[in-house]
N, C-alpha and C positions, 0 to 999 in steps of 0.2 A: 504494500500500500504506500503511497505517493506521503511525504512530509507535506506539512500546514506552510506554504509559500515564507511564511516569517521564518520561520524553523532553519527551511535550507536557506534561506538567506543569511541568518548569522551563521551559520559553518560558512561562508565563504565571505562576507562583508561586516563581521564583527570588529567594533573600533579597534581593538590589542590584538589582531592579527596581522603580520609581516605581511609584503606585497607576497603573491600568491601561495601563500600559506592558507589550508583549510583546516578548520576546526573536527575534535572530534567530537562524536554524539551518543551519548549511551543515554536509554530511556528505560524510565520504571515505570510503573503502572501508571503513575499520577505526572509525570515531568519529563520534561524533556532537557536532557543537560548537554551544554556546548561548551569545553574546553578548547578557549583559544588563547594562547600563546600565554601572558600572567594574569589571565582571567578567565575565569566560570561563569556562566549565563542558565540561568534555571529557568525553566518557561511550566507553568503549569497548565496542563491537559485537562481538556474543556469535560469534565467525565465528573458523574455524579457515583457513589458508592456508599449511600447513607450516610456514614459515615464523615464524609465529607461532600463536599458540592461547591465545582469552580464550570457549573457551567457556562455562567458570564464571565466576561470580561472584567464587569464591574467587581464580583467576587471574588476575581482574581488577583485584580490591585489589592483590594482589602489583604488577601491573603497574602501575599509580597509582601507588605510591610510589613504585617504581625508575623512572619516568617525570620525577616533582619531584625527586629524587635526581640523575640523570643532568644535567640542564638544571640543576641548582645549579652547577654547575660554568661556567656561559657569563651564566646569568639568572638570579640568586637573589632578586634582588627581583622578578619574571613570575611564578614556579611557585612559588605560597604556600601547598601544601597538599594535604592530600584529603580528600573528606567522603563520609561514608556518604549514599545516599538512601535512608530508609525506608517503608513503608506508616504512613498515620497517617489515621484517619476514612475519609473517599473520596477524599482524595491523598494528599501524600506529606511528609517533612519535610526540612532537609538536615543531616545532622550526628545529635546524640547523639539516642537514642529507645529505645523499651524493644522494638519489633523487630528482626526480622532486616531486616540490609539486602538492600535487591533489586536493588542497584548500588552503583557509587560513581565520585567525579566527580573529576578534578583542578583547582584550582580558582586561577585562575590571575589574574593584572592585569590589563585592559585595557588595550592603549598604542596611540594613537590611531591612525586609518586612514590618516591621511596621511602618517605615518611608517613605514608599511610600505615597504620600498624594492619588493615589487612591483607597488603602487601609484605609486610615484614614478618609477619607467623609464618609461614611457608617459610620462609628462607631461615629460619631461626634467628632471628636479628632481634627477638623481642625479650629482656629479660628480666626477671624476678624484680630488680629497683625498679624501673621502668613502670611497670605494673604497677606497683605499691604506688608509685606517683599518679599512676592516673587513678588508682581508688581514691587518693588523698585529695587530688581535685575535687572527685564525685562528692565523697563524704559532704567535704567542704561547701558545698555547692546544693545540698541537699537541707545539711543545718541553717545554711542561708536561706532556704528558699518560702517563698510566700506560702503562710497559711492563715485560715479563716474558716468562722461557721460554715459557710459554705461552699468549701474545699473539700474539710472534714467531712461532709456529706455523703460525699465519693469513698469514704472506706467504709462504708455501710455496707454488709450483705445484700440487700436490693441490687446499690447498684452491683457490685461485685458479678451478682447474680445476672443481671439484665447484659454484662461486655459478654459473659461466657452463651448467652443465649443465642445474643447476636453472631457472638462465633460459629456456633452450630448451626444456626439459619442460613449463615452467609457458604458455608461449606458443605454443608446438606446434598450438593449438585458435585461435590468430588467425591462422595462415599463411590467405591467400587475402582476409582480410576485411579484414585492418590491414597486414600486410604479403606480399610476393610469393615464390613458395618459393625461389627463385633468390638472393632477398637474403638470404631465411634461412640457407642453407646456404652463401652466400657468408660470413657472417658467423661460419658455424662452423668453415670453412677459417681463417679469417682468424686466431679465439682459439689453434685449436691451432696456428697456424704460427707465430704470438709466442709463443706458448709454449715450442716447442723451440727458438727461435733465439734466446730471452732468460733461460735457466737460469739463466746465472753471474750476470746485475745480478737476478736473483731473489734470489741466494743475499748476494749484495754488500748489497743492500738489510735482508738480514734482520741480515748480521753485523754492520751500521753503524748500529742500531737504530732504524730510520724505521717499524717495524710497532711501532704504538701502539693507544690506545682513545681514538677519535675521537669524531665527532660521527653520521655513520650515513646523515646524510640533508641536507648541507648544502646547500640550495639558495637562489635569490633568494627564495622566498617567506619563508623560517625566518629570515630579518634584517629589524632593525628598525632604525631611528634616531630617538630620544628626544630628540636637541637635532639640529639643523642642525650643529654644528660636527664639523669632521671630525678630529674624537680618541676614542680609545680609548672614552672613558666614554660617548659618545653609543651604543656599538653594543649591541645586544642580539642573539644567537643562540640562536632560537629549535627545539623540536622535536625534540631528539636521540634518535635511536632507541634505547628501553628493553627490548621485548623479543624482544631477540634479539641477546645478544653477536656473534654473529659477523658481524654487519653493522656494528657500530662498528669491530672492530677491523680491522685492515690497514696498507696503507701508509698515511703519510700523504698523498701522491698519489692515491690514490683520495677524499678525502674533498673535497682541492683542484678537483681533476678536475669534482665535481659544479657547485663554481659557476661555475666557467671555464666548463664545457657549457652552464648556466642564462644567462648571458649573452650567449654567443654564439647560443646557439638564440632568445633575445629578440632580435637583431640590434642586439648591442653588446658586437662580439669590441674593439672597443676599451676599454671597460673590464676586460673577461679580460684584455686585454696588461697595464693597469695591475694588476689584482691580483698576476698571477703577477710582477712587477716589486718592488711590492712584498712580497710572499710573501717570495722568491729573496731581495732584501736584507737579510731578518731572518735566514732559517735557512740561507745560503749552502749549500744544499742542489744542485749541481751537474747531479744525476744525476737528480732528479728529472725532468724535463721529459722524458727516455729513457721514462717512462711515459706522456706524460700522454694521448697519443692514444689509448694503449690503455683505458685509464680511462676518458677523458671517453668512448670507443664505452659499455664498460661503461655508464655512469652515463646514458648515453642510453638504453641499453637496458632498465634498470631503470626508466625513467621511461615508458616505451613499456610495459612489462609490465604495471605498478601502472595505468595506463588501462586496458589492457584489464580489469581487472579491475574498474574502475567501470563500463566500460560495459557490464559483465553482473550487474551490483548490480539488483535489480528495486525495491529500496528507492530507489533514487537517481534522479529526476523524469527523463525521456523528453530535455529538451532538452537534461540534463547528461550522460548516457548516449551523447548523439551527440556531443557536444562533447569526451570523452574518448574516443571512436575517432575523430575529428579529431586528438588531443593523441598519441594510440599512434601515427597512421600518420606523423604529423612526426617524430616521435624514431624509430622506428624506420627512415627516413631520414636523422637524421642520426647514429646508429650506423652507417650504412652510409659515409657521407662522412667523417667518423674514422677508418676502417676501411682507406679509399682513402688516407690520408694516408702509409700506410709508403712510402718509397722507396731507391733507394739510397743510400748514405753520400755525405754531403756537408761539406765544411769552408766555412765562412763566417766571414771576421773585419770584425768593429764597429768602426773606430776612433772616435776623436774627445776633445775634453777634457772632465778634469771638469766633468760637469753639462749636459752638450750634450745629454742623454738617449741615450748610446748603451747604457748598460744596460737600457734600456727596450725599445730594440731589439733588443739580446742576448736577453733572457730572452721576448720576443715570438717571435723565429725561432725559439728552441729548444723553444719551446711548440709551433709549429705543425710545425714539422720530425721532432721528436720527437727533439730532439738534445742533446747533455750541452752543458751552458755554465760554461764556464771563464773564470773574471774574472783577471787579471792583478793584481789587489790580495788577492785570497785564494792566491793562489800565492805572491806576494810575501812575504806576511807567513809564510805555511807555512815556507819555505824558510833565514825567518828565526829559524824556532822560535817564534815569535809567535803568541798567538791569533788568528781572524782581524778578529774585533774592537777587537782590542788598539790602543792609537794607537802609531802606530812611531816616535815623537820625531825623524820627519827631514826635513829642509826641502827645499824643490826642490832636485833635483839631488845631495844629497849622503844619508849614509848608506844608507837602504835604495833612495832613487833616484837613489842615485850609480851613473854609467855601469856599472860591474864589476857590480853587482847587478839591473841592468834587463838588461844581455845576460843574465846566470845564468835570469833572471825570463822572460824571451822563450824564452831556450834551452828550460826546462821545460814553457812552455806547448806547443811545437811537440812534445815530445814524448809528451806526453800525448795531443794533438791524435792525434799517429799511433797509437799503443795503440787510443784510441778508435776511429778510421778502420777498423785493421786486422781491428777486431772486428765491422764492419759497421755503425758507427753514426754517425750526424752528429754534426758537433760544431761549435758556435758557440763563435770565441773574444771576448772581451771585454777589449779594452784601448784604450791610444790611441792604439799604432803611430806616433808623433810623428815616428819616423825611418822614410822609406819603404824601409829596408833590413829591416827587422822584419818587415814584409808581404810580404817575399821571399823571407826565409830558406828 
């Protein structure tokens, strides 16, 4: 099928392209992107999907800005703008003109291809610091991020309830071709049985205010790295979902959830252990990890769904059409294996000393167990009246790890552990157990 006359005119007359230099163009279900020369031009596709809707024009600027708007927030030097394309002669112009415009473009940096990390997983160029930095950004970025009554609303069950339904309606027409009807409806057992057996950390979650306005779509492709070094300032997060609030907002487990899945569906759930390790050290966020299987299914599922929908795009070339029902029927297996990971409550304790990496381990189990992880130094200092960041001014052995205060400290983790238990849920403790009487109690 023939391009939208604007479309092929920037692959070949975009302002930052060299004299006969053409642009390239890769398109996803909703966009059409044109890389020319140090600039990117996103054009959104005139296509309704519930979900969202740019079948005007006018809808479409709206969404352009609130697009550079939303990513100002992660990328403000990336997402530089929007520019009208006009009719002018026998093409087109980009920016001011005396017509109407017949699109518009978001108009964005180029930042090079080999710093795209998912360019760089393949090649092993991606590692463990690295990670940690781009968890430390998220964390960062999440403890930031806007919340309100009616934010909060979004981790309610209802809705919860109402994306996953949507999911199943929307894919309903791939049972048999992308996935098999037995996992289908295994998978809809599955939502509504977490659902009723996890109201109360629904409601826990909403009152402790972890439903925010995230990022929408955070996965390995939407990160960049601009320097090699593995600090904050090298990371870029790209792509945040503009329209359609209610896929930013939620927990913030669900937005973690996506790149944890993006990782391990690349086969490198050892960098998932390092992000959520480092995640869990910034926003000693405990309870999270009680989600994340259910999520990362979600976030699987979402990523199974949006294929199916390239691979019935007729605009989208024949090889990439099969390639994305190759991408649907992988995810929607590995929603399914997410799905298997519920079990019964299990207690599992970490010991070891500072730095030996047993928090790495803690927040790895509880990732994959789906179970709350309890540190012994966030208890410690709770109990103290202490932030948990706070430095506790005490030297080995004496004030806050003086004997009286590590039994109190042990005493509360065991009971918490049981609360947790009682409720039907795993729980990972995390401390150093230095006295094999600790692991006994």
């Amino acid at each position: 099928m023939s391009l939208p006359p604007h479309i092929a005119w920037l692959q070949t007359h975009a302002p930052s392209l060299a004299a006969g230099e053409t642009g390239q163009l890769i398109q996803t279900h909703i966009s059409f992107v044109v890389l020319a020369g140090d600039r990117v031009y996103k054009v959104k596709k005139p296509v309704d999907f519930g979900f969202l809707d740019f079948t005007t024009v006018e809808k479409r600027a709206v969404m352009c800005a609130a697009e550079v708007e939303r990513n100002g927030r992660l990328s403000p030097d990336v997402y530089l703008g929007v520019e009208a394309i006009r009719p002018q002669g026998d093409g087109f112009v980009l920016g001011e003109g005396s017509a109407e415009a017949a699109d518009y473009a978001v108009v964005m940096r180029r930042l090079p291809a080999e710093g795209m990390l998912e360019a760089m997983l393949p090649e092993g160029r991606v590692t463990a610091a690295q990670v940690r930095a781009i968890a430390g950004v998220v964390a960062d970025f999440h403890l930031g991020a806007e919340r309100s009554d009616a934010i909060t609303e979004f981790g309610s069950r209802a809705v919860i309830e109402g994306n996953w339904s949507e999911n199943f309606a929307q894919t309903e027409a791939a049972v048999g071709e992308c996935i098999e009807r037995a996992s289908f409806e295994g998978l809809r057992a599955y939502v509504s049985g977490f659902l009723d057996a996890n109201a109360a950390l629904l409601r826990r979650r909403q009152e402790a205010g972890w439903i925010r306005d995230g990022h929408g779509d955070l996965k390995v492709s939407a990160i960049a790295l601009v320097d090699a070094e593995p600090v904050a300032a090298s990371v870029r997060i790209l792509d945040c979902i503009e329209f359609n609030d209610r896929m930013r907002y939620g927990d913030v487990a669900v937005d973690l959830a996506f790149l944890l899945m993006d990782f391990e569906s690349r086969g490198r759930a050892d960098l998932a252990d390092e992000a959520l390790a480092a995640y869990l050290s910034r926003t000693l966020d405990g309870e999270l990890p009680l989600l994340l299987p259910f999520y990362e299914c979600y976030r699987a599922y979402v990523i199974a769904k949006i294929s199916t929908f390239a691979a019935a795009d007729s605009q989208v070339p024949a090889a990439e059409r099969a390639a994305a029902t190759e991408n649907a029927r992988h995810h929607f297996r590995l929603a399914a294996v997410y799905a298997g990971r519920a079990s019964g409550p299990r207690l599992v304790l970490v010991g070891g000393a500072s730095g030996s990496g047993k928090s790495t381990l803690a927040t790895a189990l509880a990732g994959r167990l789906g179970g709350r992880w309890l540190s012994s130094d966030v208890v410690r200092k709770r109990l103290a009246g202490l932030a948990p960041r706070a430095a506790s001014g005490s030297g080995v052995g004496a004030g806050l790890y003086d004997a009286a205060s590590t039994a109190e400290t042990y005493a509360a983790l065991l009971t918490e552990a049981e609360l947790t238990l009682a409720d039907g849920q795993s729980v990972i403790l995390d401390a150093s157990f230095s006295d094999p009487a600790q692991g006994r109690a």
